[in-house]
Backbone bond lengths (Angstrom), bond angles and torsions (degrees), N, CA, C in turn:
res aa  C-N    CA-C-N  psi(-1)  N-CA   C-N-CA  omega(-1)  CA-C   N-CA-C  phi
1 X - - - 1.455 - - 1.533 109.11 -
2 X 1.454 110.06 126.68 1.782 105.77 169.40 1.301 127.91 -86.24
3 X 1.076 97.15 145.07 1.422 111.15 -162.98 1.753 94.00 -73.78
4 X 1.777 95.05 144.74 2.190 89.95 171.29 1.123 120.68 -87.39
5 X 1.511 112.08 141.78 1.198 109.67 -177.18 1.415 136.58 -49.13
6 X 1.391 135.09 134.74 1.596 126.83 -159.67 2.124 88.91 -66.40
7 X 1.326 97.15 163.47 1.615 99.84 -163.21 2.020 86.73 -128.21
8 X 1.612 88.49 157.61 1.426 99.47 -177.97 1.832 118.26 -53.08
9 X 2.244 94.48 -30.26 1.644 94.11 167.98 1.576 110.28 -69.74
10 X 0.968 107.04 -19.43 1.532 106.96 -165.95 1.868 103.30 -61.08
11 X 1.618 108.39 -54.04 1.456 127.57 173.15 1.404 88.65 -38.05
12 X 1.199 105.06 -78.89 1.980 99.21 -158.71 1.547 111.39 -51.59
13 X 0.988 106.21 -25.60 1.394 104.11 174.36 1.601 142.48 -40.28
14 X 1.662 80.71 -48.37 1.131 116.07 -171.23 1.804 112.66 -91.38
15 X 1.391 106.75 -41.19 1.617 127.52 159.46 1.172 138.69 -112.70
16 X 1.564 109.25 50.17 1.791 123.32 -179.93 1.110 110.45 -14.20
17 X 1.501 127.70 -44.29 1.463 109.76 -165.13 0.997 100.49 -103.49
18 X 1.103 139.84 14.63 1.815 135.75 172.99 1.848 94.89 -53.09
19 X 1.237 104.76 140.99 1.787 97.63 149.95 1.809 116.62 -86.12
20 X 1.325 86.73 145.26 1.528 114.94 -168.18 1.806 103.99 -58.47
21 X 0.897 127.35 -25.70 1.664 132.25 -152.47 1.641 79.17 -104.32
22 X 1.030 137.49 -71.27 1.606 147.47 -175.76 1.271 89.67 -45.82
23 X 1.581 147.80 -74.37 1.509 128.02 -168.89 1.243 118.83 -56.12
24 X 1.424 105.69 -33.53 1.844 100.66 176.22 1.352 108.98 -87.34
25 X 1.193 134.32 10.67 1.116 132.71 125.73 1.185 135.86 -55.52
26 X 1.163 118.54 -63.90 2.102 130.56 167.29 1.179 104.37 -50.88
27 X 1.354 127.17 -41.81 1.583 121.86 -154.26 1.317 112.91 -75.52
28 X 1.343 135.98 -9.25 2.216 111.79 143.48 1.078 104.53 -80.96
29 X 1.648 130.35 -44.15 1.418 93.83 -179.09 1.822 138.42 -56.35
30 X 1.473 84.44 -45.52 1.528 86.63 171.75 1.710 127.68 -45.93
31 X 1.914 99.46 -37.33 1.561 96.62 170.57 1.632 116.84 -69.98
32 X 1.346 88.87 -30.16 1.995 93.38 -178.46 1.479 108.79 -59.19
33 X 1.261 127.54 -60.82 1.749 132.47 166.50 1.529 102.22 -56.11
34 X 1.178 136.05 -15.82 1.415 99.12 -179.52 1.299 115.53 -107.59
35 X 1.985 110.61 0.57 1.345 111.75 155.22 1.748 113.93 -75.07
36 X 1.167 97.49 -51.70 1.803 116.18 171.52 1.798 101.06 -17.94
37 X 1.537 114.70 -71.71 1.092 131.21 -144.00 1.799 104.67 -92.25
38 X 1.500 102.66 -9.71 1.437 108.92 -152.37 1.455 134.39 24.03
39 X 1.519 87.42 83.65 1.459 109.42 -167.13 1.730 76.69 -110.01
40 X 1.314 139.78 99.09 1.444 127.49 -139.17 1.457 92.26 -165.08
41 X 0.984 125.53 -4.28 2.357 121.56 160.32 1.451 108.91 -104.37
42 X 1.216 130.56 130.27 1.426 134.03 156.68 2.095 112.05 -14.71
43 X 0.996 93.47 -26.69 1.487 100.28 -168.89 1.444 107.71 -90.87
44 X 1.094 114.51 -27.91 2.138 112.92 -175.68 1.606 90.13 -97.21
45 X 1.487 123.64 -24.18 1.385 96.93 166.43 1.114 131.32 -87.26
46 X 1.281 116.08 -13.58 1.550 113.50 178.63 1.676 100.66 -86.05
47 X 1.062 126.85 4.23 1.750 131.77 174.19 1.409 92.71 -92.97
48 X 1.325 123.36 -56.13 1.835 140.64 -169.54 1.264 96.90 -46.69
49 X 1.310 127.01 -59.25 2.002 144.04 -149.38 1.145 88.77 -86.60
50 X 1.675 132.89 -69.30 1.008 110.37 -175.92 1.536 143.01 -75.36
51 X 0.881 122.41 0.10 1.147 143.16 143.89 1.700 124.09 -36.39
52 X 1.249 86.34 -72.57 1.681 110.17 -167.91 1.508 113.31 -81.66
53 X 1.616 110.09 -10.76 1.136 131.87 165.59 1.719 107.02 -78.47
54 X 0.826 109.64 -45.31 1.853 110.24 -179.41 1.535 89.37 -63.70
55 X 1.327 113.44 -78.24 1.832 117.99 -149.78 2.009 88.02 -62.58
56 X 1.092 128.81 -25.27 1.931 89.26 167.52 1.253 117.32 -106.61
57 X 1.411 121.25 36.36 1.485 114.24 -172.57 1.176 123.98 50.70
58 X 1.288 113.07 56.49 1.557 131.30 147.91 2.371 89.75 91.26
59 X 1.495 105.71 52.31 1.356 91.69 -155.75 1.762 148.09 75.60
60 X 1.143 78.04 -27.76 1.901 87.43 -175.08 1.527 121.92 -96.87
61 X 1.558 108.99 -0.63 1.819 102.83 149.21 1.420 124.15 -130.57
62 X 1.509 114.61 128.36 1.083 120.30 -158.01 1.720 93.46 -96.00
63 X 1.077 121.20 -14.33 0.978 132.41 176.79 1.570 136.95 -126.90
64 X 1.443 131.30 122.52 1.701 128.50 -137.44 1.784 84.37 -68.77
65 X 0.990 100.93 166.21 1.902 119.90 -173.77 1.726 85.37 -97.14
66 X 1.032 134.19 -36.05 1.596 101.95 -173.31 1.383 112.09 -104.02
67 X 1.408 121.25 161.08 1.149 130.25 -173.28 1.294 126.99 -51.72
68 X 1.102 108.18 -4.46 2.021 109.75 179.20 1.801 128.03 73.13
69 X 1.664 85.76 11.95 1.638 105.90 -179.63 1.238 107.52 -92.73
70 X 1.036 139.72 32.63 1.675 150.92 153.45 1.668 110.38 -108.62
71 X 1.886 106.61 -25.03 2.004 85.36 165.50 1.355 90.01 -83.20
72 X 0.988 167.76 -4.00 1.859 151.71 -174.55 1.603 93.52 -21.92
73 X 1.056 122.99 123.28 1.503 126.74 145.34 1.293 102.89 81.73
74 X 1.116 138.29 20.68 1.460 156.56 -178.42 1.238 109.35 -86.35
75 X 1.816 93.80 71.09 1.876 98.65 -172.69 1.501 100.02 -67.74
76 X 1.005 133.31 -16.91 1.860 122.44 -171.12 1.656 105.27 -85.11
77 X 1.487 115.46 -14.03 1.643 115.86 151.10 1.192 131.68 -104.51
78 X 1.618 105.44 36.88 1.651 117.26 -156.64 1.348 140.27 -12.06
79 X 1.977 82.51 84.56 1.597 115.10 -168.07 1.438 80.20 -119.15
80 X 1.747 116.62 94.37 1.013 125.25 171.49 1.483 122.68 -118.15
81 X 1.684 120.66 0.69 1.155 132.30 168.94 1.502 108.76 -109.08
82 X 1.458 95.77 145.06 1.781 98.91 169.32 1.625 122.19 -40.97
83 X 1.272 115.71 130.18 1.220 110.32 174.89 2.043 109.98 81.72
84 X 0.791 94.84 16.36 1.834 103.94 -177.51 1.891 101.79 -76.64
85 X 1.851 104.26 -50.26 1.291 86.32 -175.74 1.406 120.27 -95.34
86 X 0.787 156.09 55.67 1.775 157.84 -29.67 1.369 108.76 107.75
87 X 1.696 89.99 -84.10 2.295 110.20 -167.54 1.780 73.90 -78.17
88 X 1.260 166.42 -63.38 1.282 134.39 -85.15 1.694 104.85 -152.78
89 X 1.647 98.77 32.52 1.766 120.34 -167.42 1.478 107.25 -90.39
90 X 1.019 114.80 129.83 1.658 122.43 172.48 1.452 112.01 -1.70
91 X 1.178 100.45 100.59 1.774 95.30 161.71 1.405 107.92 -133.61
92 X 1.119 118.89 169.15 1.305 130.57 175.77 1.662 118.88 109.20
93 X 1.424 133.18 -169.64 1.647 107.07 148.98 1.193 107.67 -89.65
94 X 1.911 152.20 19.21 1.049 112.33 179.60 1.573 86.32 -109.14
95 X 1.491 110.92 2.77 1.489 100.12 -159.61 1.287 132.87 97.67
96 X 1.201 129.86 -2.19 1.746 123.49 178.23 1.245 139.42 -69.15
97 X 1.457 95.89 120.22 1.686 136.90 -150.83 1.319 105.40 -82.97
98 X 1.339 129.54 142.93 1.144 128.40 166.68 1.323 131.04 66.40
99 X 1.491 101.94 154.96 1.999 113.06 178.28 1.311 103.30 -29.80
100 X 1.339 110.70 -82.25 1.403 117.36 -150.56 1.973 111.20 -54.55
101 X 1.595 100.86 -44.92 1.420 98.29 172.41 1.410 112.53 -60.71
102 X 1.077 127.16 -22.80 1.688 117.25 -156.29 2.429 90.00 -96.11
103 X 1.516 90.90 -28.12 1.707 78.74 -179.18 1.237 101.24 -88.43
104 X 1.139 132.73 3.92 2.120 126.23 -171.57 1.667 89.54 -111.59
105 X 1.312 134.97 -43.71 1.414 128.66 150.50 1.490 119.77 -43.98
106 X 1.362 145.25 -50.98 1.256 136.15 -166.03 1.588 107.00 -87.04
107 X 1.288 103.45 -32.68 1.620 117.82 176.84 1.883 93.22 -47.07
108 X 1.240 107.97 -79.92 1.620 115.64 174.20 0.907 129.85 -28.20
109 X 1.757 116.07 -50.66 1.431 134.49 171.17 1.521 118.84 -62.07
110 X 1.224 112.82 -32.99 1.289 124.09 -174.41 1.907 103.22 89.13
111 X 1.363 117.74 11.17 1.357 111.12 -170.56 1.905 90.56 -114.99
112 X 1.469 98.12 144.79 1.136 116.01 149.09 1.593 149.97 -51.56
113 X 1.564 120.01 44.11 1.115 145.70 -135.55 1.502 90.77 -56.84
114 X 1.219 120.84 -56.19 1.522 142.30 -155.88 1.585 110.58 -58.39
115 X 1.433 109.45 -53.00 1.722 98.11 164.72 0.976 108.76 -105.48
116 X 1.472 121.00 36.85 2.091 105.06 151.49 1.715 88.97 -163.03
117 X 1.077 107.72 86.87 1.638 108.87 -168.78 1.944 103.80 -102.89
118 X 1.544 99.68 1.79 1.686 117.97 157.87 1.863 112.01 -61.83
119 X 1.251 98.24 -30.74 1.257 87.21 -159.76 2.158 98.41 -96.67
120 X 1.134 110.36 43.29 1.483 125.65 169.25 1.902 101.20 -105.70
121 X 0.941 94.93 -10.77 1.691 97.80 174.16 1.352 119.47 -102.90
122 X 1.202 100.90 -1.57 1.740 109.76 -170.22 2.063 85.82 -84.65
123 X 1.453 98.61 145.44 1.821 96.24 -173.28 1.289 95.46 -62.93
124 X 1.387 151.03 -49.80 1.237 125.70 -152.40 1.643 116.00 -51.95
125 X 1.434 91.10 -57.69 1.523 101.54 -164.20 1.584 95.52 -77.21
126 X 1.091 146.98 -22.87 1.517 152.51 156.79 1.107 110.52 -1.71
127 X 2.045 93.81 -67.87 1.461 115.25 -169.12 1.435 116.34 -86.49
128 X 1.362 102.10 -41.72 1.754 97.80 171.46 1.844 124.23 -61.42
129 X 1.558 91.99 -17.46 1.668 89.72 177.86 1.499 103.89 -77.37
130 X 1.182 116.70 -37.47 1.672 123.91 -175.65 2.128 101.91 -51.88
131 X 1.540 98.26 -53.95 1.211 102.35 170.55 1.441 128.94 -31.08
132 X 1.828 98.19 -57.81 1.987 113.77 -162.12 1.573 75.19 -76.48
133 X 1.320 145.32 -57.44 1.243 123.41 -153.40 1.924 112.90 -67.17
134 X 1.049 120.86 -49.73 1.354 134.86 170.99 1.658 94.03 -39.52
135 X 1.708 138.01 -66.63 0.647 167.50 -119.75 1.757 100.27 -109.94
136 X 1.497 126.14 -52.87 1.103 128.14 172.19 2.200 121.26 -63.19
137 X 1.636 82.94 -28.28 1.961 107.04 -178.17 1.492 97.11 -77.99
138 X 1.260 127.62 -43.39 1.145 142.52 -168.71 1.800 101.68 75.07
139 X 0.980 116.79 71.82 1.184 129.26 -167.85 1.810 107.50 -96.79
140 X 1.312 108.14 -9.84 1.398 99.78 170.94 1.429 120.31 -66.84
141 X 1.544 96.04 -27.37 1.459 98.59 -172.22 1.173 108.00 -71.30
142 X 1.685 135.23 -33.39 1.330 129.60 -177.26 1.589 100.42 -76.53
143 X 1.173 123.82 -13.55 2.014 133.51 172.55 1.631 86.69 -55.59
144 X 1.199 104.04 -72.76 1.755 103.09 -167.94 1.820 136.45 -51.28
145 X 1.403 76.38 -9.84 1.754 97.48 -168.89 1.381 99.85 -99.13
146 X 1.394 120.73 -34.88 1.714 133.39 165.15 1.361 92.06 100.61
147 X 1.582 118.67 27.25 1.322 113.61 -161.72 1.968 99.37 -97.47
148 X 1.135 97.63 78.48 2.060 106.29 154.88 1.284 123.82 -10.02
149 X 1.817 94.25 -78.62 1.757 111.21 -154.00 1.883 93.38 -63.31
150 X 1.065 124.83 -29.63 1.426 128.08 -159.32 1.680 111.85 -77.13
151 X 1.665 95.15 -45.14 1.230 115.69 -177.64 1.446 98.01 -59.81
152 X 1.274 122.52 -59.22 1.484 125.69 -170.14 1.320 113.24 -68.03
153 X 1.175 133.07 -49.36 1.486 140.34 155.28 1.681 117.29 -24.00
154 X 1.144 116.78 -41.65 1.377 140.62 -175.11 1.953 102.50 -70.76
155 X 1.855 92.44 -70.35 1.224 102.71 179.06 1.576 125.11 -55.54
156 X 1.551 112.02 -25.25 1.607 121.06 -146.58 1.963 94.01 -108.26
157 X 1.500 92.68 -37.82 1.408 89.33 -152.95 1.611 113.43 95.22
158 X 1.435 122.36 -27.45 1.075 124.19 -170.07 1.419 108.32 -142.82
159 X 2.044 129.75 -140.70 0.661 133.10 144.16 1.478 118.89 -115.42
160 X 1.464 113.62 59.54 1.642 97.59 -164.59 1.732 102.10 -99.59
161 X 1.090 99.87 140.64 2.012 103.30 -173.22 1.480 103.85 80.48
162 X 1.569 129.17 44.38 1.317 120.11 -165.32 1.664 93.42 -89.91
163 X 1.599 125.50 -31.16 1.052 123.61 -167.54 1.506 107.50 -65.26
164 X 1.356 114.77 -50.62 1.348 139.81 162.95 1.309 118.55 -34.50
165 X 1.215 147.54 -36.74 1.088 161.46 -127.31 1.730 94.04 -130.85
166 X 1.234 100.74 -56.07 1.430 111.66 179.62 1.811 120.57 -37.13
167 X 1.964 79.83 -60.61 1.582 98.16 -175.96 1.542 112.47 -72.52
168 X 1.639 117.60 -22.07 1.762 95.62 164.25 1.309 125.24 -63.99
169 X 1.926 93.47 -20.46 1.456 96.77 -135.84 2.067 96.21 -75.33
170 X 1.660 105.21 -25.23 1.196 137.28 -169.11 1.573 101.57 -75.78
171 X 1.219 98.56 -41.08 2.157 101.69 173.95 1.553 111.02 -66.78
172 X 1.875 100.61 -53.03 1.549 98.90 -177.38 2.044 111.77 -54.57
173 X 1.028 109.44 -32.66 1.226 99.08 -168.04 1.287 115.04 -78.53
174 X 1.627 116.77 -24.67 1.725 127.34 155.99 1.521 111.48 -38.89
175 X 1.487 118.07 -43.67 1.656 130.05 -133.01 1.564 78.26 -116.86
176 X 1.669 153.97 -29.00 1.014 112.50 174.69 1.918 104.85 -132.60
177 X 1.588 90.39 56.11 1.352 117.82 175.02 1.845 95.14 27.73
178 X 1.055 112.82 90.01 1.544 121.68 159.04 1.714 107.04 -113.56
């Protein structure tokens, strides 16, 4: 039996303060990547949403608010040219940082991330990058395990927004009855 597709109320549901015009925006892509990626049980999406709901602010930045002058020289995100962490700052909803993510993303994508690494904010590729990254970690498998701290650890590098993360992660699973 297939599961129904999560719905644009479903988004708000899950991210009250998202704006409404911006989810009905995301909302084919997000269904397109989450067939793409088979993010495809009630359970890897409510890990997927909430997630991706923390790192863009409830949906509504596709792109990080600060300037990206803290990766400078961030050879372990191979931001090895001047001005790398700058062109090569969180975009997308999961966020992917840096040279190396933005050329192992476009490589995948088939897009040229590297001289137009603007266009990771555009919703399509937003959501499909959130996908290859979810998708490259293999993070469904920690979806299936219900395993959080790992998922986020993976995604964060750390635990930052763990409380945050929690409470979508605890709404999404209300909102698509898991």
């Amino acid at each position: 039996m297939a599961i129904p597709p999560v719905s644009i109320d479903n988004l708000l549901d899950i991210a009250p303060y998202a704006e409404p015009a911006q989810v009905r925006l995301l909302h084919p892509h997000l269904l397109q990547t989450m067939v793409t990626y088979e993010i495809n049980t009630p359970l890897r999406q409510a890990h997927f949403l909430a997630q991706v709901a923390h790192e863009s602010g409830s949906f509504n930045y596709l792109e990080e608010l600060a300037s990206g002058e803290d990766y400078e020289g961030r050879i372990d995100l191979g931001n090895v040219q001047e001005g790398d962490g700058v062109r090569f700052k969180g975009r997308g909803l999961i966020q992917v940082t840096g040279r190396h993510n933005y050329r192992s993303c476009g490589a995948d994508l088939g897009i040229d991330l590297l001289a137009n690494p603007t266009r990771l904010a555009d919703p399509d590729l937003a959501c499909l990058s959130a996908g290859w990254f979810w998708n490259r970690e293999h993070l469904n498998r920690l979806a299936d395990e219900d395993d959080l701290d790992n998922i986020t650890l993976t995604i964060n590098g750390g635990y930052n927004g763990y409380e945050e993360r929690r409470d979508f992660l605890e709404v999404a699973k209300q909102v698509l009855q898991v």
